[in-house]
mmCIF file of the N, C-alpha and C atoms, coordinates in Angstrom:
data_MODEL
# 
_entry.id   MODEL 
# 
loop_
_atom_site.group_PDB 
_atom_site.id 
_atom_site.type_symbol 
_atom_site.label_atom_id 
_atom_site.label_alt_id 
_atom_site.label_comp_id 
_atom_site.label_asym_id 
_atom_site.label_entity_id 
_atom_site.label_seq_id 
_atom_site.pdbx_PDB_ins_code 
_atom_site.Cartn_x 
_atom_site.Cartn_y 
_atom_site.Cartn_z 
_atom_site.occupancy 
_atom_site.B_iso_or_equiv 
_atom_site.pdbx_formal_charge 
_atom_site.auth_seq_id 
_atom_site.auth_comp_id 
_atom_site.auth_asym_id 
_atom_site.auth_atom_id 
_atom_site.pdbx_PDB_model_num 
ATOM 1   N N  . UNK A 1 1  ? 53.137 -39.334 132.176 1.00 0.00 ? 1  UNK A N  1 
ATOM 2   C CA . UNK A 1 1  ? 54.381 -38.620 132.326 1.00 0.00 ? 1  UNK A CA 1 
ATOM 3   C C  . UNK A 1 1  ? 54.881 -38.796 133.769 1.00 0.00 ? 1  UNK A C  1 
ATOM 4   N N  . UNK A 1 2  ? 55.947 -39.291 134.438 1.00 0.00 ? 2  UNK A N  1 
ATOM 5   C CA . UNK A 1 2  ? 56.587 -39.447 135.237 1.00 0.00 ? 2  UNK A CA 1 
ATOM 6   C C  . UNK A 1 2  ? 57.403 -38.276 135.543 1.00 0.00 ? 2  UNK A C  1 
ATOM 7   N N  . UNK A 1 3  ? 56.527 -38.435 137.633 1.00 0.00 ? 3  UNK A N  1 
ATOM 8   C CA . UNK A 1 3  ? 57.154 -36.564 138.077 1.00 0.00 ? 3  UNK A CA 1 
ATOM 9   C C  . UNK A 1 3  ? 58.501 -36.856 138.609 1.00 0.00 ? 3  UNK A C  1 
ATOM 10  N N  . UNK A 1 4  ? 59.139 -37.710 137.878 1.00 0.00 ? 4  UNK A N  1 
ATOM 11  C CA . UNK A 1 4  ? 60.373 -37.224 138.578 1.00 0.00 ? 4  UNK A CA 1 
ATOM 12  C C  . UNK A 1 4  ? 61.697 -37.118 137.814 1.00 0.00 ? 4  UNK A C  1 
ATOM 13  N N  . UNK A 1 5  ? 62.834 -36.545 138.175 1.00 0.00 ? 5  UNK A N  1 
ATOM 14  C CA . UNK A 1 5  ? 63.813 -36.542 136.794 1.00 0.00 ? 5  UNK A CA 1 
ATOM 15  C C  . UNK A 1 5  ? 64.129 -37.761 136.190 1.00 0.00 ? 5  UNK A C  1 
ATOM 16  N N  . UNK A 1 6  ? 64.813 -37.574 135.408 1.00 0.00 ? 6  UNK A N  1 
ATOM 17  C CA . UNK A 1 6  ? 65.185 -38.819 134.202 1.00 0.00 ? 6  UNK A CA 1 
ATOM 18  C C  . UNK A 1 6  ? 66.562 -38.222 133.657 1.00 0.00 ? 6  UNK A C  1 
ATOM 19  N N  . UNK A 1 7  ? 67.526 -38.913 133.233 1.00 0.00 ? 7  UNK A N  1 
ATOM 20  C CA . UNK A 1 7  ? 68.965 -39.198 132.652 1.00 0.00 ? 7  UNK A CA 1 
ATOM 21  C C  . UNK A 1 7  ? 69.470 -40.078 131.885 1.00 0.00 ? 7  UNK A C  1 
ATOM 22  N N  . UNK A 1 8  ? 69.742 -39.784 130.581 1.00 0.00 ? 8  UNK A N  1 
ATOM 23  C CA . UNK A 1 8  ? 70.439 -40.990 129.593 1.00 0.00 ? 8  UNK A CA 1 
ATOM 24  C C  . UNK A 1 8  ? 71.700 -40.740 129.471 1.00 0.00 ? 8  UNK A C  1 
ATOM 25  N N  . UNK A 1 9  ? 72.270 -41.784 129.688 1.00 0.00 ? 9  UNK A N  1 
ATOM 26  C CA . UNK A 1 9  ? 73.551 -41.674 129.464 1.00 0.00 ? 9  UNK A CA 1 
ATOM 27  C C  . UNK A 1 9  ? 74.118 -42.157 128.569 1.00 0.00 ? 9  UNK A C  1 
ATOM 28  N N  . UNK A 1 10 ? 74.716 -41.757 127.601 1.00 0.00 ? 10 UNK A N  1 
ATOM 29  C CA . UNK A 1 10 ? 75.288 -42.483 126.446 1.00 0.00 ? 10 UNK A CA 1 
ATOM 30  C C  . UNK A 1 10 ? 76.728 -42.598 125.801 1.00 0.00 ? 10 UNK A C  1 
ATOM 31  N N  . UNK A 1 11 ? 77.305 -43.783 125.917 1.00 0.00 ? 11 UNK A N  1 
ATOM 32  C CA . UNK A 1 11 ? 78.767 -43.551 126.080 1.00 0.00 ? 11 UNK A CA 1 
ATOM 33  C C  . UNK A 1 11 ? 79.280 -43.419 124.061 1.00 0.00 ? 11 UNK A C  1 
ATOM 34  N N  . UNK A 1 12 ? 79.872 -42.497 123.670 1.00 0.00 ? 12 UNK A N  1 
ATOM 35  C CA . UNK A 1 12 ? 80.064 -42.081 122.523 1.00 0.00 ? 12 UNK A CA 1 
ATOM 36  C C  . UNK A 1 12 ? 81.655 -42.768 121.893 1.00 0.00 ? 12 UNK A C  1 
ATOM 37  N N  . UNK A 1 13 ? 82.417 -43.602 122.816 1.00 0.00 ? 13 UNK A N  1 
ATOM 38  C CA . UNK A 1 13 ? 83.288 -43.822 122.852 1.00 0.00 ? 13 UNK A CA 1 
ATOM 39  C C  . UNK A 1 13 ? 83.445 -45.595 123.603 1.00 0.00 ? 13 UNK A C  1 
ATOM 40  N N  . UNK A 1 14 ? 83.923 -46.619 123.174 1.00 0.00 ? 14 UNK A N  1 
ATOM 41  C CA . UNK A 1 14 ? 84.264 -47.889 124.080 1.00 0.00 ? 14 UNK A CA 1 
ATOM 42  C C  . UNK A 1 14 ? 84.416 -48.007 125.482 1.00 0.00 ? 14 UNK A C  1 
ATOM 43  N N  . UNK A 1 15 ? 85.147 -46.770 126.045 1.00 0.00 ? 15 UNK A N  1 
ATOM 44  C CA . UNK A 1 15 ? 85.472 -46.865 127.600 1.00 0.00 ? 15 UNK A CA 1 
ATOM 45  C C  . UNK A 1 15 ? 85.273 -45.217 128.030 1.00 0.00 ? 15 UNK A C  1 
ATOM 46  N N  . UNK A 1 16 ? 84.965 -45.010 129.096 1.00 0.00 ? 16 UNK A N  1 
ATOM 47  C CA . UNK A 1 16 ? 85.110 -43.832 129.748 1.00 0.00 ? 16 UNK A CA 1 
ATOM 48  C C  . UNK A 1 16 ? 86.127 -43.918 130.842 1.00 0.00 ? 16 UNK A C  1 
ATOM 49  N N  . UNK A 1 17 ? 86.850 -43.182 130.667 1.00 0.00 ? 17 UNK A N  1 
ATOM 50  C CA . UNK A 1 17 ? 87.846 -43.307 132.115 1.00 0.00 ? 17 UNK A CA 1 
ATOM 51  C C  . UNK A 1 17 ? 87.586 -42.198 133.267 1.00 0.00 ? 17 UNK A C  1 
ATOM 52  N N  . UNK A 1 18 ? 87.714 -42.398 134.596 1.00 0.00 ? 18 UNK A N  1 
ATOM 53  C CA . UNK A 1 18 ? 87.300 -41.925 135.766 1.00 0.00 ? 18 UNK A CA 1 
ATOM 54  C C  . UNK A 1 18 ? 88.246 -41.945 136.684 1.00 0.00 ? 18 UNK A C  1 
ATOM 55  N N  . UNK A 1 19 ? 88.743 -40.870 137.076 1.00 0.00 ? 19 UNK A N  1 
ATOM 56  C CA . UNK A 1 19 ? 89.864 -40.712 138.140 1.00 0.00 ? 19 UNK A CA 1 
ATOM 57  C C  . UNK A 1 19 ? 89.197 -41.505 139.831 1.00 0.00 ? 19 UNK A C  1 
ATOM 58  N N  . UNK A 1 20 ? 90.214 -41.634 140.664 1.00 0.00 ? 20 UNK A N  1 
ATOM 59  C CA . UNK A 1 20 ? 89.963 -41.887 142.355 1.00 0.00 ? 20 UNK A CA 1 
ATOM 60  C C  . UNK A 1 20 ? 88.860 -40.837 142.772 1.00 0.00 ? 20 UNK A C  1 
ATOM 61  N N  . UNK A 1 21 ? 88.074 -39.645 142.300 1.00 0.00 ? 21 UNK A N  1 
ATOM 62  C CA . UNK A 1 21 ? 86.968 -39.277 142.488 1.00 0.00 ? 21 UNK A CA 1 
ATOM 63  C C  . UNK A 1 21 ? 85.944 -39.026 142.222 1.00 0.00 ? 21 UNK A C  1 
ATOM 64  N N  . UNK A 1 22 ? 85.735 -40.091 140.996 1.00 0.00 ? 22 UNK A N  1 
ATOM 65  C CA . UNK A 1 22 ? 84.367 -40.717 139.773 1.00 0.00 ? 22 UNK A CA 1 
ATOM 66  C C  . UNK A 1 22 ? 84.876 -39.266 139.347 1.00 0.00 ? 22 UNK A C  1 
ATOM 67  N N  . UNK A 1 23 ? 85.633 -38.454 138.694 1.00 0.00 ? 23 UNK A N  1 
ATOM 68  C CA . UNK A 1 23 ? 85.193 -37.766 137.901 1.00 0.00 ? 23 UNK A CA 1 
ATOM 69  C C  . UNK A 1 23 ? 85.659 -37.935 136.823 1.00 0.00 ? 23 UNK A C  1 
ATOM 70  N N  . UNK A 1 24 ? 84.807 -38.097 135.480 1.00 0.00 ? 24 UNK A N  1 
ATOM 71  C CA . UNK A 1 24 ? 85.190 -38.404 134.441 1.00 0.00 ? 24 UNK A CA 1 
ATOM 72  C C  . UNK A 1 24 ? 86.531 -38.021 133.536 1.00 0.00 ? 24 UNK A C  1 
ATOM 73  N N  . UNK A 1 25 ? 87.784 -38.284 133.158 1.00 0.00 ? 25 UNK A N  1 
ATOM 74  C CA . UNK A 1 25 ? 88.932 -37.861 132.816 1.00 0.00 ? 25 UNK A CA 1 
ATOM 75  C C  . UNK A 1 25 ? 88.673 -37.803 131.087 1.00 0.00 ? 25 UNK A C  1 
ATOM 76  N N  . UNK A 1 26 ? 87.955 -38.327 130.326 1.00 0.00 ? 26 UNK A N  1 
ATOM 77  C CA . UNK A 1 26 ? 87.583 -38.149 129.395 1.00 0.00 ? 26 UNK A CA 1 
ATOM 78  C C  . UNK A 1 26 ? 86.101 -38.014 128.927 1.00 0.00 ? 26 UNK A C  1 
ATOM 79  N N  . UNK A 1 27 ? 85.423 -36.819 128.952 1.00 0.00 ? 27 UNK A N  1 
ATOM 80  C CA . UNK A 1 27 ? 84.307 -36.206 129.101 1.00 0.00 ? 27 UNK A CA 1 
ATOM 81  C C  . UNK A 1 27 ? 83.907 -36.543 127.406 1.00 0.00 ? 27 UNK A C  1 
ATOM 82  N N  . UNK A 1 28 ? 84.632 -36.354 126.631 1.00 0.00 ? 28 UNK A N  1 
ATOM 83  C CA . UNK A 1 28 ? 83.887 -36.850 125.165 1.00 0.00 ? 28 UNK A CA 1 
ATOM 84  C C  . UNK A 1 28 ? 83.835 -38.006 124.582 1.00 0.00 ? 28 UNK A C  1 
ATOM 85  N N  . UNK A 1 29 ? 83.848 -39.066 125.948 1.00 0.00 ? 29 UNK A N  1 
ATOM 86  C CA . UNK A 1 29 ? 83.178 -39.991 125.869 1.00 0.00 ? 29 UNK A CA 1 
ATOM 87  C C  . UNK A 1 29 ? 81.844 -40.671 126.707 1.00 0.00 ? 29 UNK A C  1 
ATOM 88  N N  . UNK A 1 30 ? 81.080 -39.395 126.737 1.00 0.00 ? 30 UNK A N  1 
ATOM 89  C CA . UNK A 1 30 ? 80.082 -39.871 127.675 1.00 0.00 ? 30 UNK A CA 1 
ATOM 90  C C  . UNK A 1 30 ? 79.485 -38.118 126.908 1.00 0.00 ? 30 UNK A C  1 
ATOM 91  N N  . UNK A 1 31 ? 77.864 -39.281 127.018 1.00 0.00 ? 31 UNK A N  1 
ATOM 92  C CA . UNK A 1 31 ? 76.556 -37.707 126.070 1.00 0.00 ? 31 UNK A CA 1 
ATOM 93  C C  . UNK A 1 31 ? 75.851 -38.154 127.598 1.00 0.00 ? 31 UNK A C  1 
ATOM 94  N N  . UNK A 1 32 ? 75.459 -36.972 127.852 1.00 0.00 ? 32 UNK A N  1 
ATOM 95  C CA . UNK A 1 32 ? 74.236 -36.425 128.865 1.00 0.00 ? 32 UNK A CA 1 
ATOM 96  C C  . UNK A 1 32 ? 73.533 -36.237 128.390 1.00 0.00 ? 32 UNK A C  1 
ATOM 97  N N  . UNK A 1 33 ? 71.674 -36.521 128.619 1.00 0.00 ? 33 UNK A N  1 
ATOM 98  C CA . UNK A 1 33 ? 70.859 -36.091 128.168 1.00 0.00 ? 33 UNK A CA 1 
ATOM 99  C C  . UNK A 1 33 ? 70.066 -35.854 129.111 1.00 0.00 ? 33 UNK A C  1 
ATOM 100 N N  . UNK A 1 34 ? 68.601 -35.174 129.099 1.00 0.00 ? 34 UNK A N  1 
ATOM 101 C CA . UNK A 1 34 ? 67.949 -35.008 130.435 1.00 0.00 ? 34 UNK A CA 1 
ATOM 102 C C  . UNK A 1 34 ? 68.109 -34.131 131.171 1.00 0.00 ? 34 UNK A C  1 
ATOM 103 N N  . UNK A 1 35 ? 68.129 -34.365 132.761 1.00 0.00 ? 35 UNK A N  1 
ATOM 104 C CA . UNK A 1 35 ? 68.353 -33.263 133.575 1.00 0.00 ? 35 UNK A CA 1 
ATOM 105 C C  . UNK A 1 35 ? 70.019 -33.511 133.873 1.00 0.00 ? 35 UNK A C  1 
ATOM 106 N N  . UNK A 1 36 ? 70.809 -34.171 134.149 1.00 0.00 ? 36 UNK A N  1 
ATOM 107 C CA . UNK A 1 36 ? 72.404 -34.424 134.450 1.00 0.00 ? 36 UNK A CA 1 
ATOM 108 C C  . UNK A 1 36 ? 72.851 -32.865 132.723 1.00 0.00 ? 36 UNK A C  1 
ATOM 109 N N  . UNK A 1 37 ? 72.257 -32.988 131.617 1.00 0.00 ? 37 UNK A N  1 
ATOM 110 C CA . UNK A 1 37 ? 72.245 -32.492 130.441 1.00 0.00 ? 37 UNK A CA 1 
ATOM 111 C C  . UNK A 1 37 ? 72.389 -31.126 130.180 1.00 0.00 ? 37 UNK A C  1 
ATOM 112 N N  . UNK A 1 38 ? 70.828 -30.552 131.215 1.00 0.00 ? 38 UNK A N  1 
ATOM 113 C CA . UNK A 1 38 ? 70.832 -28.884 131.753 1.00 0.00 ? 38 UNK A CA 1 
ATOM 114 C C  . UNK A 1 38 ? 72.088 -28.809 132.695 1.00 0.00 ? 38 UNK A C  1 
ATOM 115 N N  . UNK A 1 39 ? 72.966 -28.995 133.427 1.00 0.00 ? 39 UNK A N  1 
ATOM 116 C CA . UNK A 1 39 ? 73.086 -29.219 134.489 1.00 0.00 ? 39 UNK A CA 1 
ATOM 117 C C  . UNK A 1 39 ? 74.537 -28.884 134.249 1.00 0.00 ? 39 UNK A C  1 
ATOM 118 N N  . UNK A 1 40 ? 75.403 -28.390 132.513 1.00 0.00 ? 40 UNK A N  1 
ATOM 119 C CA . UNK A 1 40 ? 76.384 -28.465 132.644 1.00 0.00 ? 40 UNK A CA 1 
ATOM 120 C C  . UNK A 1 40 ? 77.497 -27.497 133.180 1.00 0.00 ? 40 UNK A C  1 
ATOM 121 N N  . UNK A 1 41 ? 77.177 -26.589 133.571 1.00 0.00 ? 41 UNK A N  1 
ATOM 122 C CA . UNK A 1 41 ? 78.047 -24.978 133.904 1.00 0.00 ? 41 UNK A CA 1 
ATOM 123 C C  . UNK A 1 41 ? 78.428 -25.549 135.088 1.00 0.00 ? 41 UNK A C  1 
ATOM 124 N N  . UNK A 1 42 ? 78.458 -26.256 136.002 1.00 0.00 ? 42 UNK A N  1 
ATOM 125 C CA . UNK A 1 42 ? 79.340 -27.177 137.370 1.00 0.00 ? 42 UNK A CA 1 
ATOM 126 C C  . UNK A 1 42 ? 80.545 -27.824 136.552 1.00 0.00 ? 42 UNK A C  1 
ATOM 127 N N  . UNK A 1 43 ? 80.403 -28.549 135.764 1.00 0.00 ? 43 UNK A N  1 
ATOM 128 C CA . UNK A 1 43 ? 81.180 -29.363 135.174 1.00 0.00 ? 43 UNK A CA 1 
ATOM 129 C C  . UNK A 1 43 ? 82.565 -28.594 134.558 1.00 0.00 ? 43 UNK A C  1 
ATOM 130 N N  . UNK A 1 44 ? 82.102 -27.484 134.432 1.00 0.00 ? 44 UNK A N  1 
ATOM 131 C CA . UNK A 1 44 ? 83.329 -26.240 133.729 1.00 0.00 ? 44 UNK A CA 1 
ATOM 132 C C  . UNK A 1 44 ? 84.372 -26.328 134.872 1.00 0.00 ? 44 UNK A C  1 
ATOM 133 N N  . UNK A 1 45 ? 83.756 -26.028 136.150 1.00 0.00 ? 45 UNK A N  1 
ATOM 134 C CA . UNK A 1 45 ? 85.310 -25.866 137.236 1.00 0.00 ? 45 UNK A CA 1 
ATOM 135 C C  . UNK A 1 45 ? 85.881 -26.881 137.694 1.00 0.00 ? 45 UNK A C  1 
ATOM 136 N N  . UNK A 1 46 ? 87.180 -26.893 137.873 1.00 0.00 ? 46 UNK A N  1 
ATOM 137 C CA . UNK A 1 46 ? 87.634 -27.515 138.999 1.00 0.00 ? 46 UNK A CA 1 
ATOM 138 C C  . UNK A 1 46 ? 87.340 -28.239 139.828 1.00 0.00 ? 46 UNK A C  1 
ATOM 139 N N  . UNK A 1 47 ? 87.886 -29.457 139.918 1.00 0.00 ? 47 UNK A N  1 
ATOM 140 C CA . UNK A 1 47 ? 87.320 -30.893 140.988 1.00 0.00 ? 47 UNK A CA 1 
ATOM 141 C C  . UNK A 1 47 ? 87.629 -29.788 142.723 1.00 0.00 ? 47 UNK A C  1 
ATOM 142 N N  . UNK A 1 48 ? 89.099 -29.168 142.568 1.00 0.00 ? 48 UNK A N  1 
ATOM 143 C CA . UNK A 1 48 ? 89.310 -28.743 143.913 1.00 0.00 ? 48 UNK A CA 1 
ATOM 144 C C  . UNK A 1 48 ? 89.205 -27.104 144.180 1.00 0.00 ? 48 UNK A C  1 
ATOM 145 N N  . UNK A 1 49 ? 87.782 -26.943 143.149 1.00 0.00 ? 49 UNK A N  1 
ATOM 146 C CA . UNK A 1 49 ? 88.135 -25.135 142.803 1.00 0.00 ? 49 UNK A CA 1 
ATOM 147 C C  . UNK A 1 49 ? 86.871 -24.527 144.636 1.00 0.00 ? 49 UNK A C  1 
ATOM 148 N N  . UNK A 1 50 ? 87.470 -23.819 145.373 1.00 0.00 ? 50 UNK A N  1 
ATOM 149 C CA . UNK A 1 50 ? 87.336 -23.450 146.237 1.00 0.00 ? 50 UNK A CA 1 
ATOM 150 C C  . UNK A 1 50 ? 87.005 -21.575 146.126 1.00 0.00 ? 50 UNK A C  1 
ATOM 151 N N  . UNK A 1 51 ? 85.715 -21.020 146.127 1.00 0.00 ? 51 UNK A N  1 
ATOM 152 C CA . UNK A 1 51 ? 85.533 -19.944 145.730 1.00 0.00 ? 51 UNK A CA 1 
ATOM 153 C C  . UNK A 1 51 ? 86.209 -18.638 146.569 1.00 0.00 ? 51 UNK A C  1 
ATOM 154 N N  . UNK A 1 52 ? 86.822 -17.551 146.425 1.00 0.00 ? 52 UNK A N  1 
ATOM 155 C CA . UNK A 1 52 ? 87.791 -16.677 147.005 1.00 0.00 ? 52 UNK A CA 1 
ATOM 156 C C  . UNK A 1 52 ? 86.603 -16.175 148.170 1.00 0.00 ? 52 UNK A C  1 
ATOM 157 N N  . UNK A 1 53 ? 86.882 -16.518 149.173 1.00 0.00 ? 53 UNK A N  1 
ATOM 158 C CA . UNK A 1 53 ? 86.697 -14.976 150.026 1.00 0.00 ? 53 UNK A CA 1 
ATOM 159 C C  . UNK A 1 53 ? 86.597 -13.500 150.323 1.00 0.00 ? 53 UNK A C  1 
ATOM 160 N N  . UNK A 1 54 ? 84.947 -12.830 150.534 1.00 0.00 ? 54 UNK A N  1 
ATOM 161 C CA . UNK A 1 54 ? 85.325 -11.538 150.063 1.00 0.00 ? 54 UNK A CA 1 
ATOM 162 C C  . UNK A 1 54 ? 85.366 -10.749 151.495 1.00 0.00 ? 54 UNK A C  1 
# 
């Protein structure tokens, strides 16, 4: 068993498209598996979401 993470990526779709800041513009074409997989509650916000000040 290998100690270190691991990631499959699997494209569900012909092309994935990716804006000027790799972030994926069409997300249901690309399966996560692995640790990128656990990892999805980041992916919910905003590329420029900046948390309020208390």
């Amino acid at each position: 068993m290998p100690n270190y993470l691991t990631t499959i990526l699997s494209f569900t779709e012909p092309y994935a498209l990716f804006d000027t800041n790799g972030v994926i513009l069409t997300p249901s074409a690309v399966n996560f598996e692995g640790n990128w997989g656990k990892n999805r509650v980041a992916e919910m916000l905003p590329v420029d979401y900046t948390p309020e000040e208390k």
